[in-house]
C-alpha positions in Angstrom: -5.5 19.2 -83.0 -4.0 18.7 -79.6 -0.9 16.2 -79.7 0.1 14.7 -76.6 3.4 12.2 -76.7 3.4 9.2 -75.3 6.6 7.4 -73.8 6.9 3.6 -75.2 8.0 2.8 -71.2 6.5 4.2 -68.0 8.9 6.5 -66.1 9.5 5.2 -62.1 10.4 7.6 -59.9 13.8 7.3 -57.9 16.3 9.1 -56.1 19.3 7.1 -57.0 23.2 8.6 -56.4 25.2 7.8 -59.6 28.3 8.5 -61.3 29.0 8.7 -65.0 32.0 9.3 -67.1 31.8 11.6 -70.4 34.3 13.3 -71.8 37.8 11.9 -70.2 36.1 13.0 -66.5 34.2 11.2 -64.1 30.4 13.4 -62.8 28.3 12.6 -59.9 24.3 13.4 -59.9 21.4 11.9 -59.2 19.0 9.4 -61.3 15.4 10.9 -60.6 13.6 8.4 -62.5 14.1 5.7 -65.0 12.7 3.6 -67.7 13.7 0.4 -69.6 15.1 2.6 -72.2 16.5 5.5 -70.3 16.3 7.6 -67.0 16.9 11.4 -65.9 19.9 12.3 -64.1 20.0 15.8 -61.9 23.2 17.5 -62.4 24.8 20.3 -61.7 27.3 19.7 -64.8 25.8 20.3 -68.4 28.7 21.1 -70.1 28.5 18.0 -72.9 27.6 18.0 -76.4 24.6 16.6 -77.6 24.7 13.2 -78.4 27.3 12.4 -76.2 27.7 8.8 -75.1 29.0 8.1 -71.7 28.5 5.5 -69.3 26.6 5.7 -66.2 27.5 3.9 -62.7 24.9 2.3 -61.0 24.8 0.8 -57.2 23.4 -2.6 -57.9 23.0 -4.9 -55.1 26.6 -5.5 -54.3 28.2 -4.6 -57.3 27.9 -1.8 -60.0 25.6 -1.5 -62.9 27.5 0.1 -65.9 25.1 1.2 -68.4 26.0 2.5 -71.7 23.5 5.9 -72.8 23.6 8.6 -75.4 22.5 11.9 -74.1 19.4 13.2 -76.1 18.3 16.4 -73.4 19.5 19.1 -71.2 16.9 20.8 -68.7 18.3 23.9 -67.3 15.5 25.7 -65.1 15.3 27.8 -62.2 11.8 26.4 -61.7 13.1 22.6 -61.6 15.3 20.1 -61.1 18.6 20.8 -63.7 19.8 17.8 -65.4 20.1 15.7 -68.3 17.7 13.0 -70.3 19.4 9.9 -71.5 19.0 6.8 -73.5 20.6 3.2 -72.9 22.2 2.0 -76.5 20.8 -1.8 -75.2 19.4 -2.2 -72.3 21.1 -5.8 -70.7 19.4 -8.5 -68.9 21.2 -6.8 -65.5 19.3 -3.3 -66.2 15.9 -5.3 -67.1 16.0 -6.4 -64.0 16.9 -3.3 -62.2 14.4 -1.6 -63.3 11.8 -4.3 -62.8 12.9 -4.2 -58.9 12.0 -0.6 -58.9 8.8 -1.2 -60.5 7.3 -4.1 -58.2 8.7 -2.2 -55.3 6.2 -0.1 -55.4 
């Protein structure tokens, strides 16, 4: 039997500089793509514990999205991009609409 998963929410593809802060320190990367429930950052840094919670920075129009996620995967690959997968805790009427821009921009 062949099982293939499918995400609740459509991933859009981004390239998106962002900061977060985990861990008493503030990390830079790069949101690749994004969902209502979560996005992919690529990072260079992948020194967290799973399950972490940290907040990621978001350029929003002229002010900053701060968006509240729990980490839930680490990619490390010399085939692809390294980084980590994470999930919002409740995505807010601000992030809806964020990633709604994205989505009808394209």
């Amino acid at each position: 039997m062949n099982y293939v998963e499918k995400r609740a929410y459509g991933r859009i593809s981004v390239h998106l500089e962002v900061t977060f802060y985990c861990r008493d320190k503030i990390h830079e990367g790069t949101a690749l793509n994004l969902s209502e429930k979560g996005m992919f950052i690529g990072t260079k840094e992948m020194c967290f514990p799973f399950e972490s919670t940290m907040d990621v920075m978001i350029p929003y129009k002229e002010d900053v999205l701060l968006v509240p996620v729990r980490l839930r995967r680490i990619e490390m690959s010399p085939d692809s991009q390294d980084g980590i997968g994470v999930e919002l805790f409740d995505a807010s009427g601000d992030y809806s609409q964020f990633v709604l821009s994205h989505r009808t921009a394209r």
